[in-house]
DOLUMSE-855324 format. One record per residue: residue in three letters; z, y negated, x negated of N, C-alpha, C in turn. Coordinates in pm, whole numbers, plus 32768, in hexadecimal, padded with zeros to 4 digits. Last residue first. Layout:
N
alaZYXZYXZYX;...
This chain:
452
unk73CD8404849973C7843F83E3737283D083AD;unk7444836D85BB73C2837C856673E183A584CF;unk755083A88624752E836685C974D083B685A1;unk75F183C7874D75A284018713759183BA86AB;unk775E8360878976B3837187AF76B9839A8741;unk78AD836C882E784E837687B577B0838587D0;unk795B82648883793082E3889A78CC83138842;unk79B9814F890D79D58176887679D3822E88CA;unk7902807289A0796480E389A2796980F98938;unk79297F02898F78BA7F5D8998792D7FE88987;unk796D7E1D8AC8796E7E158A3279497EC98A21;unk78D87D298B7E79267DC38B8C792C7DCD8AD4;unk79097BC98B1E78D17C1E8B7479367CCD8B64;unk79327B208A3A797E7B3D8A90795E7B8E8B0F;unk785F7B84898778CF7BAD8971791E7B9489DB;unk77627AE3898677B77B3889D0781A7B968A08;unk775B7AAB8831775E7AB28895775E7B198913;unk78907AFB876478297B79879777ED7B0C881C;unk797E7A65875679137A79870878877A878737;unk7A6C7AFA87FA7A587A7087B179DD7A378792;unk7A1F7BE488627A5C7B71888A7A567AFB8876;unk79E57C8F873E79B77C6387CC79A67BF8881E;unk7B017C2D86EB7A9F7BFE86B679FD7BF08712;unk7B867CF5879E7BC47C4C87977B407C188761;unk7AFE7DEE87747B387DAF87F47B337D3187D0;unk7B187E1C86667A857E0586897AAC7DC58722;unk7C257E4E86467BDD7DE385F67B6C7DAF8639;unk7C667F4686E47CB27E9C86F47C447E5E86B7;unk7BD2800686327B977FD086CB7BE47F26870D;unk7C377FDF855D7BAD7FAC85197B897F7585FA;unk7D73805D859F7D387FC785427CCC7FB4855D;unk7CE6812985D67D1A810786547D24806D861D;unk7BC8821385D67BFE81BE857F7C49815985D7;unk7BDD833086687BCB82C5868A7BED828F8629;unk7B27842985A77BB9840F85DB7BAD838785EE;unk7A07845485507A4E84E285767AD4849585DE;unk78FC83DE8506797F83BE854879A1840F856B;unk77EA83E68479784C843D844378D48414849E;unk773483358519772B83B68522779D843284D1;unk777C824884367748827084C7772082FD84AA;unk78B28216839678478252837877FF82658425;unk79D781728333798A8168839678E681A883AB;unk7A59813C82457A1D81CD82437A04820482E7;unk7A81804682327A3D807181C17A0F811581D6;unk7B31805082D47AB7800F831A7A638018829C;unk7C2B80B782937BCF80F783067B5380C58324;unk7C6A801081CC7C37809A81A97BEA80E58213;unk7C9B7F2B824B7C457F4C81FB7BDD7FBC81D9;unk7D8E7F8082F67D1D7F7A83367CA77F4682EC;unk7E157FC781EC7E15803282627D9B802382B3;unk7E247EB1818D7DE27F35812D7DD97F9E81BC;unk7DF47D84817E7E017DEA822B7DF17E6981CF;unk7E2E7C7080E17DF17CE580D07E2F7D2B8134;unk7DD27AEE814B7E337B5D81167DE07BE980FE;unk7D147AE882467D747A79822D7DE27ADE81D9;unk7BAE7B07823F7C317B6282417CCA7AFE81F4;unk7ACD7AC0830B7B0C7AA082967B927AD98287;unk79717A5D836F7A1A7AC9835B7A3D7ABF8308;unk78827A43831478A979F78396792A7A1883C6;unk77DA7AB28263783B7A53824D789579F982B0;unk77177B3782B377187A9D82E9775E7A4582C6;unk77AC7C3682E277177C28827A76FB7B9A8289;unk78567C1283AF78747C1E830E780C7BEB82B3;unk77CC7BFB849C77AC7B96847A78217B9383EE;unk77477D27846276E37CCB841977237C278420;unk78427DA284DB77FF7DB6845777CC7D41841B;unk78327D4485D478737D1A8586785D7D1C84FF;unk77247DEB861B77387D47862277A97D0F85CD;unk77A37EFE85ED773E7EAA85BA771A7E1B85DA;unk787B7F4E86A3787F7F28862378347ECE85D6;unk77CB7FA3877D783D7F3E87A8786C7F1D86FE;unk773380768729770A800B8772776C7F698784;unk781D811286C377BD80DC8658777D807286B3;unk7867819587CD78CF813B8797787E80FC86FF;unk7777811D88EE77C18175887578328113881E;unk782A80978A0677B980C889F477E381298950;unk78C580928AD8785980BD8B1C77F080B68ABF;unk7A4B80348AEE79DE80A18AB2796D80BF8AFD;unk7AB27F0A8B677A8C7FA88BA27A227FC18B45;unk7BB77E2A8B197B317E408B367B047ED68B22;unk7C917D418BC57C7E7DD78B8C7BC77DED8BB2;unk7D3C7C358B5F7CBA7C658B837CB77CE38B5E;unk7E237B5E8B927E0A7BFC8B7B7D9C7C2E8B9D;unk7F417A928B797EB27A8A8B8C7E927B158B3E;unk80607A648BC380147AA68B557FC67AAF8BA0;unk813D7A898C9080F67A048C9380977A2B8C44;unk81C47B6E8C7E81847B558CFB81127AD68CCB;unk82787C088B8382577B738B9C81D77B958C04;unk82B77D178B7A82E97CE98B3C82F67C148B3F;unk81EF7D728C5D82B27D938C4982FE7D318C03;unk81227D5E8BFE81787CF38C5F81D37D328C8C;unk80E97E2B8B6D80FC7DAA8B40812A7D3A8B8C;unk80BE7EEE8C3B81217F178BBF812F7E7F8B86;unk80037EC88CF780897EC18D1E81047EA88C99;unk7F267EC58C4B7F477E568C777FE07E368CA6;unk7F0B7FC58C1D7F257F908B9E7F507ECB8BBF;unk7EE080448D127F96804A8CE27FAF7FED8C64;unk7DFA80268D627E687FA78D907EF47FB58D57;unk7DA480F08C607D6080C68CCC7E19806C8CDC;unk7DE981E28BAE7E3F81898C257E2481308C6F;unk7CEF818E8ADF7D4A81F48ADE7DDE819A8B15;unk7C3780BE8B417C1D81398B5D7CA981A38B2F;unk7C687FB68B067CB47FFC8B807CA280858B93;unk7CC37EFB89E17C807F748A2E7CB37FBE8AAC;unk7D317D8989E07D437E4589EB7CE67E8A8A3D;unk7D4C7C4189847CDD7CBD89BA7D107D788975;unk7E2F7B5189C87E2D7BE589897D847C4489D2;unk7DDD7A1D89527DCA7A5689A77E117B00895A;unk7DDF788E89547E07791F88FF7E17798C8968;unk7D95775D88A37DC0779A88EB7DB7783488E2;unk7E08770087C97DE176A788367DEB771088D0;unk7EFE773F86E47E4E776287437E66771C87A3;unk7FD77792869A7F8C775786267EF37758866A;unk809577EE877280AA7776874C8075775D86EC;unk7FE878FD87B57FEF788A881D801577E787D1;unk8043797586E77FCF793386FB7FA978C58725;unk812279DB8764814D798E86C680A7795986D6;unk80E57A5B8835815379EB8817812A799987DC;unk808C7B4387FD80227ACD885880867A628846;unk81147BDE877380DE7BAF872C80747B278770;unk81E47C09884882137B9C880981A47B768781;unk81107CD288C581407C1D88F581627BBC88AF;unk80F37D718813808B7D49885880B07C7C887F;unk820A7E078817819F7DB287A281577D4887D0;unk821E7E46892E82787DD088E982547DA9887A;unk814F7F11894881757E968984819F7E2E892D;unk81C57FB58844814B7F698836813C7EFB88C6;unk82BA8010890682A47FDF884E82137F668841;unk8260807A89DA82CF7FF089F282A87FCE8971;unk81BD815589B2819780C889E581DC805489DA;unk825881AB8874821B81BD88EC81F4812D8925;unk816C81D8871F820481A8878381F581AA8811;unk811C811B85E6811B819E864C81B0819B86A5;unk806F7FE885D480F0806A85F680DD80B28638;unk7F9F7EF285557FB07F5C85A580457FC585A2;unk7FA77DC88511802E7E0E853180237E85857A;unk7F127D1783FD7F187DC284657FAC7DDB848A;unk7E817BDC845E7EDD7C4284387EE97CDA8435;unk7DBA7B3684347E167B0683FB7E647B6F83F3;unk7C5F7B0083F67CBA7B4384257D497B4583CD;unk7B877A1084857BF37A27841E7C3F7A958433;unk7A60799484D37AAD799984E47B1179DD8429;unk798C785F84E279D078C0847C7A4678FC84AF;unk791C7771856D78D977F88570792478498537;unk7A4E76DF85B179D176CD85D07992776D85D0;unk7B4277C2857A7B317732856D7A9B77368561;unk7BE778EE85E47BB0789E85EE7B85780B85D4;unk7CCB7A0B85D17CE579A385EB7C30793B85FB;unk7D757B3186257D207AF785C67D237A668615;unk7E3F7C6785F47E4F7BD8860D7DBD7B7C85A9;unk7E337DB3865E7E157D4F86027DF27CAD8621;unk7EA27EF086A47EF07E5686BB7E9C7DE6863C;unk7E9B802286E07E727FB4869B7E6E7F4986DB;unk7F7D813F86E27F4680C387447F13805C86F5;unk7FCE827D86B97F9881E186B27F7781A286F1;unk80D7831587AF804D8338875A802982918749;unk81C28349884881A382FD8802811983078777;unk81D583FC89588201840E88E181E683B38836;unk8122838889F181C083538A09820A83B18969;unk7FF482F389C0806C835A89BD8101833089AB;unk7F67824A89A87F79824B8A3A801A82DF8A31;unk7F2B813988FB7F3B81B389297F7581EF898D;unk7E1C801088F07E93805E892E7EA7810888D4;unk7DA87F8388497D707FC488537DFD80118885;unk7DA77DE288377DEE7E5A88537DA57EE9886A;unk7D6F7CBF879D7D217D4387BC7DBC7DAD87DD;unk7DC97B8087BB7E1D7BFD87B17DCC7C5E87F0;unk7D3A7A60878E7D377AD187D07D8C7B548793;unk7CDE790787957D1F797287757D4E79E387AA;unk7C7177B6875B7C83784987B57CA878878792;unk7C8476ED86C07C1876D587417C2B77488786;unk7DB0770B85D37D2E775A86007CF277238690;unk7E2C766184DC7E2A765F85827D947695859B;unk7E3F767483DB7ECB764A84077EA7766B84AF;unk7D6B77A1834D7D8E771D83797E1E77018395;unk7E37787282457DFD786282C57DEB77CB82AC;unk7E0178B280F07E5378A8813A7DED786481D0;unk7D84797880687E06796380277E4E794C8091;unk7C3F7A4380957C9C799080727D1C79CA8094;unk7B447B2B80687BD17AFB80677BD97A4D8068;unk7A407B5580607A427B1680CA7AEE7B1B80E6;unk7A447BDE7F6F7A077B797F887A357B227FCF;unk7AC77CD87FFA7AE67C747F6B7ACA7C037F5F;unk79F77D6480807A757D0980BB7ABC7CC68064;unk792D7D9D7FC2791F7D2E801979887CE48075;unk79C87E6E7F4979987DEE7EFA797D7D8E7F69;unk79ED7F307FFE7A6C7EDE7FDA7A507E4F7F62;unk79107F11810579387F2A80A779AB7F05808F;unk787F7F5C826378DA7EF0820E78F17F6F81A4;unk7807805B82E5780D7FC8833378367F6C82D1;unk778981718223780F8109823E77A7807F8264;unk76EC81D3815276B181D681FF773981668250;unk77DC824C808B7714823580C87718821F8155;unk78E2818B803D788F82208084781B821C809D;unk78E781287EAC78EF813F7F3078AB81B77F97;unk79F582197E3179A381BD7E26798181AD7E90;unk7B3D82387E0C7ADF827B7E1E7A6A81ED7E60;unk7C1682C17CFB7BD382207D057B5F82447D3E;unk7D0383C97D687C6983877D367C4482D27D71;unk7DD484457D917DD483BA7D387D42838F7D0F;unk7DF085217E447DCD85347DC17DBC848C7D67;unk7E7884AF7F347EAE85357F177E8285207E4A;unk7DDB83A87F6F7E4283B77FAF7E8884497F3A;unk7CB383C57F137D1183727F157D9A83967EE9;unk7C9284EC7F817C4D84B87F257C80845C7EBE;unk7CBD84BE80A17D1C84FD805C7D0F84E07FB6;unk7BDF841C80FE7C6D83EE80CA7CC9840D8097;unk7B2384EA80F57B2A848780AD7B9684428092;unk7BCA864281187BA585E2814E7B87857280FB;unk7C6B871280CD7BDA8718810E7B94869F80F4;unk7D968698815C7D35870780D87CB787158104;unk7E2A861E822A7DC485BF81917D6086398150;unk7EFA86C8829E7E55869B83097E05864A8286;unk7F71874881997EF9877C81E27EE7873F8244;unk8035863A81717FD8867481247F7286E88160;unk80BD8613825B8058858F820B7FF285E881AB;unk80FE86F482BA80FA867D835380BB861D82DB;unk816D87C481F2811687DB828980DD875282C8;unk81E9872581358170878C812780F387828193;unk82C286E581D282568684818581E086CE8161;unk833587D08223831D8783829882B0870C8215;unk838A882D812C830C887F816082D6881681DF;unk83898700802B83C487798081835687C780BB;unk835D87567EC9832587107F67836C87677FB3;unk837587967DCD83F487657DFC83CA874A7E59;unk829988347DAA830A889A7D8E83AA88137DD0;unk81D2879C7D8F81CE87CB7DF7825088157E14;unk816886DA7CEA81FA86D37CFF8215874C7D5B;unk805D86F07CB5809F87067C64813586E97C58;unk7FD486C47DCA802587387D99804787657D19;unk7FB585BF7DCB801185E67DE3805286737DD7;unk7F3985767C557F1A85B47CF67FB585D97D20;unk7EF384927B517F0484E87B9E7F1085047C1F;unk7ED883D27A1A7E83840D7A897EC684857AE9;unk7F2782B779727F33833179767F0E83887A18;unk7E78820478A17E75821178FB7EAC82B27911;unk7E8D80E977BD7E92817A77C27EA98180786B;unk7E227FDF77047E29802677907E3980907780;unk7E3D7FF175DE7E477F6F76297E527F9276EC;unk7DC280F175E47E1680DA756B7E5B805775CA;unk7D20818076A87D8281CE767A7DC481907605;unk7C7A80D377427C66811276A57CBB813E7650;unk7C3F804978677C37809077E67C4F80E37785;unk7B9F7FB279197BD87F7F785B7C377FE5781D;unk7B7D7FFF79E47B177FD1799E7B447FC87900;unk7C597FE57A747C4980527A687BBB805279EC;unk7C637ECD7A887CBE7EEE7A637C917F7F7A0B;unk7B8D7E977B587B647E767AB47BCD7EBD7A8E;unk7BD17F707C347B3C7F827BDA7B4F7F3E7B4A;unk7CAA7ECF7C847CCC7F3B7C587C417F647C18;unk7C1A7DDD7CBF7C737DBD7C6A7C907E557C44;unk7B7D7E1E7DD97B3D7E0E7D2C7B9F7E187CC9;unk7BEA7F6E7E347BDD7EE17E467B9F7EB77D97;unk7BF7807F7E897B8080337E507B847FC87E52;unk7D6180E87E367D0280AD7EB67C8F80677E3D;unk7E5081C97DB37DE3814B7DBD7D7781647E4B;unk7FA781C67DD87F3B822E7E007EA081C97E0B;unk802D814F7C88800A81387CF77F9B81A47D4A;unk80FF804E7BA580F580F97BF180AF80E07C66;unk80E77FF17A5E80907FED7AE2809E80927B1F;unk817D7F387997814C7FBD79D881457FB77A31;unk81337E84786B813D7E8978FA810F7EED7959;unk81E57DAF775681927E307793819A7E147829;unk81CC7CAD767281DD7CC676C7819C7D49770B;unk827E7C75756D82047CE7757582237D2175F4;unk82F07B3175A982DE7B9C754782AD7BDA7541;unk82527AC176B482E17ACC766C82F77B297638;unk81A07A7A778781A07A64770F82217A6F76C5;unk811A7ADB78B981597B0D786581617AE577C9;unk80F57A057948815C79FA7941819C7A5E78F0;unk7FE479FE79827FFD796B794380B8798978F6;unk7FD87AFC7A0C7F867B0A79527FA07A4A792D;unk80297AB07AFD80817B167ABA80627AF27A0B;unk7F3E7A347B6A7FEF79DF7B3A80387A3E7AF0;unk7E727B1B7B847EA07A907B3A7F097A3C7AFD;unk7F187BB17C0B7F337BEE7BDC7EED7B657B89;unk7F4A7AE97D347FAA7B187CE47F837B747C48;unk7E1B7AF17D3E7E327A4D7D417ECD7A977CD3;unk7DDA7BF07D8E7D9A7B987CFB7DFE7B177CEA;unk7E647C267E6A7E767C957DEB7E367C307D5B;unk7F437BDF7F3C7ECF7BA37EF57ED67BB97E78;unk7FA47D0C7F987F637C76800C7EF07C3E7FE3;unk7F8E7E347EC17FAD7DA47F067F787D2D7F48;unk7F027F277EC57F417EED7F6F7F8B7E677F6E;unk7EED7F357DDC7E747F377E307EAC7F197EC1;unk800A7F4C7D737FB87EEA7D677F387ED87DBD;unk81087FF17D6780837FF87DDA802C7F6E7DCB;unk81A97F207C9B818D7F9C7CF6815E7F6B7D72;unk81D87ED27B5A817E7E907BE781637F327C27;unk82E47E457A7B82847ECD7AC282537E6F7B6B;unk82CF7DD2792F82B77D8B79CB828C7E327A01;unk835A7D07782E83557DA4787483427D84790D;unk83597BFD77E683437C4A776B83207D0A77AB;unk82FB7AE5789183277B35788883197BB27802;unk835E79BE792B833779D378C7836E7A567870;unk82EE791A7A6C82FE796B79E382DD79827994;unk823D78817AEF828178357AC082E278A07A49;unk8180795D7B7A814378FA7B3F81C578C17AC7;unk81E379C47C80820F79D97BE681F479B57BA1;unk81D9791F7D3E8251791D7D2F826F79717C7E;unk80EB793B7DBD80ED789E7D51817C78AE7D05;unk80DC7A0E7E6780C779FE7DA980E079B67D76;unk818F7A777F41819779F07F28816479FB7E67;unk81707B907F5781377B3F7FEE814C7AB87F9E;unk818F7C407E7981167BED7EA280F37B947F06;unk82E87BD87E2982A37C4F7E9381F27BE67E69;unk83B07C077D37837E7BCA7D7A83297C387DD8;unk84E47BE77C6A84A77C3C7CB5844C7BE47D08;unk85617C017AF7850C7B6F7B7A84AF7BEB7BBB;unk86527C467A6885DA7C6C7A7E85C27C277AE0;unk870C7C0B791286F77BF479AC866A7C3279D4;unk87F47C84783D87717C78786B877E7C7578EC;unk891F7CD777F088E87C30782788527C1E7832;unk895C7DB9781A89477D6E77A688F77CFA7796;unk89557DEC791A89F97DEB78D989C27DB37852;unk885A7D4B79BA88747DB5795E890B7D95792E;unk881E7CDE7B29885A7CAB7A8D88687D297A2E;unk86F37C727BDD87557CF07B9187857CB57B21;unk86B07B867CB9868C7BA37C2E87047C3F7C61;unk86CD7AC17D77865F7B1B7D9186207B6B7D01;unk87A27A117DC7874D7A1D7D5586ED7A7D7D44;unk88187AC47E8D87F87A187ECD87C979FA7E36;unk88247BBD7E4487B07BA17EB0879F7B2A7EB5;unk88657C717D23888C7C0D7D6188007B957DDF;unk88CB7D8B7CA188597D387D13888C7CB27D5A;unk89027E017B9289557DA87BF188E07D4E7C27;unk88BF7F5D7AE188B67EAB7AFD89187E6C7B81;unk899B7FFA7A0C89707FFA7A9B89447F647AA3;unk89FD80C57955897D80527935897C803A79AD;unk8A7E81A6797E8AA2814D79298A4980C578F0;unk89F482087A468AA481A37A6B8AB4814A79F2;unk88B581E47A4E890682227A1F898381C97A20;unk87AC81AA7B4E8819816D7AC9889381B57ADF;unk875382077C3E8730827C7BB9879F82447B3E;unk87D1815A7D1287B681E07D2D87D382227CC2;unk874480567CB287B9805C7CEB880680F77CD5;unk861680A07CB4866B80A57C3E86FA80BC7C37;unk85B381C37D9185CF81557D3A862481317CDE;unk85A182AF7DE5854D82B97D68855682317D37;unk8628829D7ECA862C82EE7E9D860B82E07DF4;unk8626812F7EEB8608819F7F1E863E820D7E9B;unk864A80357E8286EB805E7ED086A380F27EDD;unk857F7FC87DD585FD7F847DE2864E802B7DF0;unk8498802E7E1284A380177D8085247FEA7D8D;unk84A880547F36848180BB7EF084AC807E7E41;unk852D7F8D7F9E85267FEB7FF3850380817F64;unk84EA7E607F65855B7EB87F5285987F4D7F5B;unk83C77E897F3C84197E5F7EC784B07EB67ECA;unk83B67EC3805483607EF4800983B17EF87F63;unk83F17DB080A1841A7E1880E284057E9D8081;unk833C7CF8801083E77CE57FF884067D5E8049;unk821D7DB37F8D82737D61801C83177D5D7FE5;unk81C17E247EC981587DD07F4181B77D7C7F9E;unk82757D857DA4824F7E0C7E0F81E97DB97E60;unk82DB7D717C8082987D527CAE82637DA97D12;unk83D87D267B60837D7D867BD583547D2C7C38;unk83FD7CCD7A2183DE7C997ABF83AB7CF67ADE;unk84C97C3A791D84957C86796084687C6B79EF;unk855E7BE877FB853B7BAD785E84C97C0478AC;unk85A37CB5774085CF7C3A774385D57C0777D8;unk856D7E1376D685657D70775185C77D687737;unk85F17EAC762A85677E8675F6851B7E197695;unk86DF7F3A764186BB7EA675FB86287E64760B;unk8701801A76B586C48032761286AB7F8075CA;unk86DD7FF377AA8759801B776F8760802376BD;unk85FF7F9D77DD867D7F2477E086E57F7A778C;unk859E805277C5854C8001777C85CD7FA27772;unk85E880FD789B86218131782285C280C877BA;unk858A8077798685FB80AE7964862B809F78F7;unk847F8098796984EB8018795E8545801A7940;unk847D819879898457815F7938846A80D478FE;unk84FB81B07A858531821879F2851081C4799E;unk8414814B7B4B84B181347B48851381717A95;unk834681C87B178347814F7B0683F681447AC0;unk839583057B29835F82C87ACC835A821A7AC0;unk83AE82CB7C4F841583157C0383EB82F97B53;unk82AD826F7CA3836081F37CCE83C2824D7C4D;unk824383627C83822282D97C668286827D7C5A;unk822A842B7CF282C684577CBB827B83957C52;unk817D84A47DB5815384D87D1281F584B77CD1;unk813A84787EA881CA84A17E94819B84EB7E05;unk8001840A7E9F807C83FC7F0080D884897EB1;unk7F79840E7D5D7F5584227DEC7FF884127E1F;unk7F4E82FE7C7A7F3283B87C857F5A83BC7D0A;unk7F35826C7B3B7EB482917BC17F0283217BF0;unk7FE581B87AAF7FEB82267AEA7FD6823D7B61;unk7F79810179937F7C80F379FC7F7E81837A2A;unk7FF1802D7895800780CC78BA801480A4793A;unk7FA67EEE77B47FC47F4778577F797FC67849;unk7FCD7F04769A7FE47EC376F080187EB0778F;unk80567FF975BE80267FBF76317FFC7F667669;unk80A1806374C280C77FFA74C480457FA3754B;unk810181BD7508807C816674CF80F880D974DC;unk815682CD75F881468265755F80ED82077542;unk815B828C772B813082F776E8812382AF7659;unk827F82E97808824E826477CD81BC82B97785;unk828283E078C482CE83B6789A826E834D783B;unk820A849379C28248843F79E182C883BC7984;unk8174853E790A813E84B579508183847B79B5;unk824985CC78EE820585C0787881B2850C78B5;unk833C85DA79B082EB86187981827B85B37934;unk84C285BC79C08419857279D183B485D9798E;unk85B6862F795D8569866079D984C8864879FB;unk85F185B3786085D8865C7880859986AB78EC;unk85CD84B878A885848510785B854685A4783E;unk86B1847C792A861F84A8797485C284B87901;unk87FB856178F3877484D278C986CB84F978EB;unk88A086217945887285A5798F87C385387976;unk882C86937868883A86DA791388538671796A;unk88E08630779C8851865A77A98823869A7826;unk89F88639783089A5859A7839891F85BC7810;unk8A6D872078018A3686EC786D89DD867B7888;unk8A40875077018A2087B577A189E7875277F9;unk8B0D86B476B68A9D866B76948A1886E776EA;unk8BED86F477178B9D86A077438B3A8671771E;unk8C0A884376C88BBF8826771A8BB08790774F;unk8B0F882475648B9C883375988B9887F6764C;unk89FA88EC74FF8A3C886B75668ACF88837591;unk89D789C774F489D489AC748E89E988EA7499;unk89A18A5C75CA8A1A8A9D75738A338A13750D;unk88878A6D7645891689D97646899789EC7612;unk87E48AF075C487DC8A7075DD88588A327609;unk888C8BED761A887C8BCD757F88358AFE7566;unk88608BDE771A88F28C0376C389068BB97666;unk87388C19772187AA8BA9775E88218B9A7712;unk873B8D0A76CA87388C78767E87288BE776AE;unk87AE8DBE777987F38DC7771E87A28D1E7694;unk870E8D66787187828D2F785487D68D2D77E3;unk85D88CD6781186208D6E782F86B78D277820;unk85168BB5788685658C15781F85B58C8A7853;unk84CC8B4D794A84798BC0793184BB8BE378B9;unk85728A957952859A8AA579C5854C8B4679A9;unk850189C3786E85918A25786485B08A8278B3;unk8432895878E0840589AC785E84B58A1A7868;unk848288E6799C8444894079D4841C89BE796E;unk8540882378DF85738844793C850288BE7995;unk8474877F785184B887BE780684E288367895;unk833287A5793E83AC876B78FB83E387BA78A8;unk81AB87A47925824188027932828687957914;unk80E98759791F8103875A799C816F879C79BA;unk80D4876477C2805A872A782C80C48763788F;unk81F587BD7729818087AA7733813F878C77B9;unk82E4867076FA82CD870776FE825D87437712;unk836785B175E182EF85CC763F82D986807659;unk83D3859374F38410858A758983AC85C275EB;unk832385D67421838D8619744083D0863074CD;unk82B184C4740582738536741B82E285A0745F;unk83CE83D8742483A7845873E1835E84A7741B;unk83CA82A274D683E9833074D5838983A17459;unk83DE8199751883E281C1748D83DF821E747E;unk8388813475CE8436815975F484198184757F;unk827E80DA75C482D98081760D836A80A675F6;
């Protein structure tokens, strides 16, 4: 892609810059004696010197280079460079990123630390321009930014260099990454893919093809950055994951298959994707699974909806936060319902605060309809109806939920160690909706026995 010399390349998991740092000083010396000092300096600037080996393009005449590797691997930092220095070398014309969210877009591949805004060099700097929703290059290449929440929107390009970050978390991962392959046709079009993967199908075929000439795939773990994490990141994301299946995910970049014994898959919620909602739901329900801590621990918040037998789930707005936070979710997510439903309710768990979870929401609006229903039986007991009316096709996921995906893909009976606070909202509202008798006591979330 950047034309680079064997040469450039430093070895497997080192940079130029970690290889120098283990030199003795007297050849140190002798390594840069031989540089007058601006040109010192600008090899010391250029992320070349700093990137490490898989964080830099890898030769061939590519198609898509995809980068599987775990939370704070230095992904955005590699995306971003690589564009970078593709524009800077001429080689886009016409270009496009592509994030899960316009928030998301700007935040990390735009304006963050490791974005582009951020890593372009003064003397190449793009020009963001928001009411065009593109990047301009000083050498008149443009770049067309989009998010997955609207795909039809890339369809109409026409591109030669495209990066797609975090792809397994976008909204609508097939429908967009479709429109994407109508729109890459313009000269020898490439496309890099940064992302911590999720078992969804689209990341399976992707990961399926291949073959180190037409796909290359580059592979890694978060602790192959470990030397730039802070210690507060260390401590609070990376050891509660180690051990663990998600860490699996999350830390080492594994494409992890499905869990045995799991309530739902990530193939079967695939399935049971669509694009877009009814216009007017027969009912609708906002699951709440309170918290009760004033220090702001999760709260799952999930908005679903209803037309004849089928329901839908339309959102996750769980947050972590204190009562007033998730209150005020809560409501203004019973809002926005209220005016696409007939009619519309909040069901919350009372067991953690009992009447306070009632008080906490009519702070905010008195008039809100509020059913709190009391833990009395298991939390797999209270799952399994919902479950099966998945297996029924009787659910439908309006968009992609990856957070409360992932939790309900690794919903196991008898393995529940930590409340799933997404998967308990979910099973609440759906309950509700669905489940006959659902409007009755609704079931505890506590753990039982499970027959081997």
């Amino acid at each position: 892609m950047l034309n680079l010399p064997d040469s450039y390349y430093p070895p497997a998991h080192e940079s130029w810059l970690s290889i120098a740092s283990k030199l003795s000083e007297e050849k140190k010396e002798t390594l840069f004696s031989v540089l007058r000092e601006d040109e010192a300096e600008v090899a010391l600037e250029d992320w070349m010197f700093h990137a490490r080996r898989e964080q830099m393009p890898p030769p061939g005449d590519w198609f898509l280079w995809i980068v599987l590797a775990g939370r704070g691997f230095g992904k955005n930092y590699a995306g971003s460079n690589a564009f970078i220095e593709a524009h800077r070398q001429g080689l886009a014309k016409s270009s496009a990123i592509l994030a899960a969210t316009t928030s998301d877009l700007r935040k990390y591949c735009l304006e963050g630390p490791s974005g582009i805004l951020s890593l372009a060099p003064k003397s190449f700097q793009p020009h963001h321009v928001p009411s065009r929703t593109v990047l301009e290059w000083p050498d008149g290449s443009i770049t067309n930014l989009y998010s997955s929440e609207k795909p039809r929107r890339v369809r109409g390009g026409n591109f030669d260099l495209v990066w797609c970050d975090e792809l397994s978390w976008w909204q609508y991962p097939d429908e967009t990454w479709n429109n994407l392959m109508f729109a890459c046709r313009f000269g020898q079009p490439r496309i890099m893919v940064t992302m911590t993967p999720r078992p969804i199908s689209l990341v399976k075929e992707l990961v399926a093809r291949e073959d180190g000439k037409n796909v290359v795939i580059t592979r890694g773990s978060t602790y192959d950055n470990m030397a730039n994490l802070s210690e507060i990141y260390i401590k609070e994301v990376i050891k509660p994951y180690e051990g663990t299946t998600l860490g699996r995910q999350e830390l080492m970049g594994e494409v992890l298959m499905d869990v045995e014994g799991a309530l739902w898959n990530h193939a079967q919620l695939d399935e049971l994707r669509v694009s877009s909602p009814p216009e007017l739901f027969d009912r609708a329900v906002v699951g709440v699974d309170p918290s009760a801590s004033s220090t702001g621990d999760e709260a799952g918040i999930i908005s679903t909806g209803k037309v004849g037998n089928k329901g839908y789930l339309l959102g996750d707005h769980t947050l972590r936060g204190s009562p007033a936070k998730w209150g005020a979710k809560a409501v203004a997510t019973y809002h926005t319902l209220k005016n696409i439903s007939k009619s519309c309710i909040i069901v919350a768990e009372k067991n953690q605060g009992g009447e306070m979870v009632r008080s906490v929401l009519r702070e905010f609006d008195d008039t809100v309809p509020i059913k709190l229903v009391h833990a009395s039986v298991g939390k797999v007991s209270r799952a399994e109806p919902v479950s099966s009316l998945y297996e029924q096709n009787r659910i439908l996921h309006c968009g992609s939920f990856p957070s409360l995906e992932d939790e309900m893909c690794m919903f196991v009976p008898g393995e529940i160690k930590e409340s799933p606070n997404r998967v308990d909202a979910m099973v609440y509202a759906f309950t509700d909706l669905l489940v006959k008798g659902g409007s009755g006591r609704a079931g505890a979330w506590g753990r039982r026995k499970v027959a081997a």
